[in-house]
C-alpha positions as CSV (number, residue, x, y, z in Angstrom):
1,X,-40.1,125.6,-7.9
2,X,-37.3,126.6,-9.7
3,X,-33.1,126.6,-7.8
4,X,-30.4,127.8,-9.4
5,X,-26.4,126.9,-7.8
6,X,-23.2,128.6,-8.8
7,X,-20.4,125.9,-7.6
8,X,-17.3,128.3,-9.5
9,X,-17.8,127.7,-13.0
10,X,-20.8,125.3,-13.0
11,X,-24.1,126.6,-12.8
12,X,-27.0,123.7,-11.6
13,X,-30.3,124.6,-12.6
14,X,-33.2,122.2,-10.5
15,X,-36.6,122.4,-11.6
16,X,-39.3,119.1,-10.6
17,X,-37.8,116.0,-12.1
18,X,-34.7,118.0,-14.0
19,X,-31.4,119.5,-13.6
20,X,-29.6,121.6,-16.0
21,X,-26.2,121.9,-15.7
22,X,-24.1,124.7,-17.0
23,X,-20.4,124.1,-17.3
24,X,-18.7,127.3,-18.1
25,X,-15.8,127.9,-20.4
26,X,-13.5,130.7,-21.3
27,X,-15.6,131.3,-24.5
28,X,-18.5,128.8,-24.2
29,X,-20.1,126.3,-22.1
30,X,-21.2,122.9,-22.4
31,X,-25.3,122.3,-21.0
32,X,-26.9,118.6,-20.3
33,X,-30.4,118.1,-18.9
34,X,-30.4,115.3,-16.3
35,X,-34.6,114.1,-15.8
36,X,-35.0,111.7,-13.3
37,X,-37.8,108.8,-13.8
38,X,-38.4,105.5,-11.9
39,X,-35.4,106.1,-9.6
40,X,-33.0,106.4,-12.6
41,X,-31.4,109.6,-14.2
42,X,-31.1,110.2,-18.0
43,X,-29.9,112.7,-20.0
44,X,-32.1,114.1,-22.2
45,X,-30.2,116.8,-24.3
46,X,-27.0,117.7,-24.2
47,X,-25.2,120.9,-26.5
48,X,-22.4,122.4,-26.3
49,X,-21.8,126.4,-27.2
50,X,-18.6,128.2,-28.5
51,X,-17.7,131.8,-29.5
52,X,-21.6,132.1,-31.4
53,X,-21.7,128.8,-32.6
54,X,-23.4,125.4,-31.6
55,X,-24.9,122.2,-31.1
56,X,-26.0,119.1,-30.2
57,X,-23.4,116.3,-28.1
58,X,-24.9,113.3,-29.9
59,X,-24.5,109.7,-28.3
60,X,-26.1,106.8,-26.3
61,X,-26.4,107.5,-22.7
62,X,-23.4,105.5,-22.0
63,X,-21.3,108.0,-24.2
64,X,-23.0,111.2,-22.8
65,X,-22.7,109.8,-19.1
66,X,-18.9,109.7,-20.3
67,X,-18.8,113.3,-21.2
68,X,-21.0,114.1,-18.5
69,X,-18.2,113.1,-16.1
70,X,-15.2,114.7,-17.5
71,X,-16.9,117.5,-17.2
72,X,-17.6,117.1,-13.7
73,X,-13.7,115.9,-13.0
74,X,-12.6,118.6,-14.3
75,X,-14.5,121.3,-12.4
76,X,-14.1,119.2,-9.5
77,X,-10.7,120.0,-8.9
């Protein structure tokens, strides 16, 4: 079953063992899918999207954990 949550400009997508999550900019957003295995989360893709134009956040998962966060700090507020 698929939930979608709005939280202001963050949209979280939960589908089974996956989130999506959506963080919305003036002229793009930034997406990272979060699967969950074994009791531990991982992201599995991460992109980012600006005025028509693309692509993958590259990293380990300690880097993309990183952006993952000021993401969520900055929305948090």
């Amino acid at each position: 079953m698929k939930t979608i949550t709005k939280f202001g400009l963050v949209d979280v997508i939960s589908e089974g063992k996956k989130d999506i999550f959506n963080f919305h900019r003036t002229s793009g957003r930034h997406t990272y899918e979060v699967v969950f295995k074994k009791g531990k989360a991982f992201i599995k893709k991460a992109y980012w999207r600006y005025l028509g134009f693309g692509g993958q956040i590259k990293g380990d998962q300690g880097s993309l954990w990183k952006n993952f966060n000021k993401e969520i700090k900055k929305y948090s507020n």
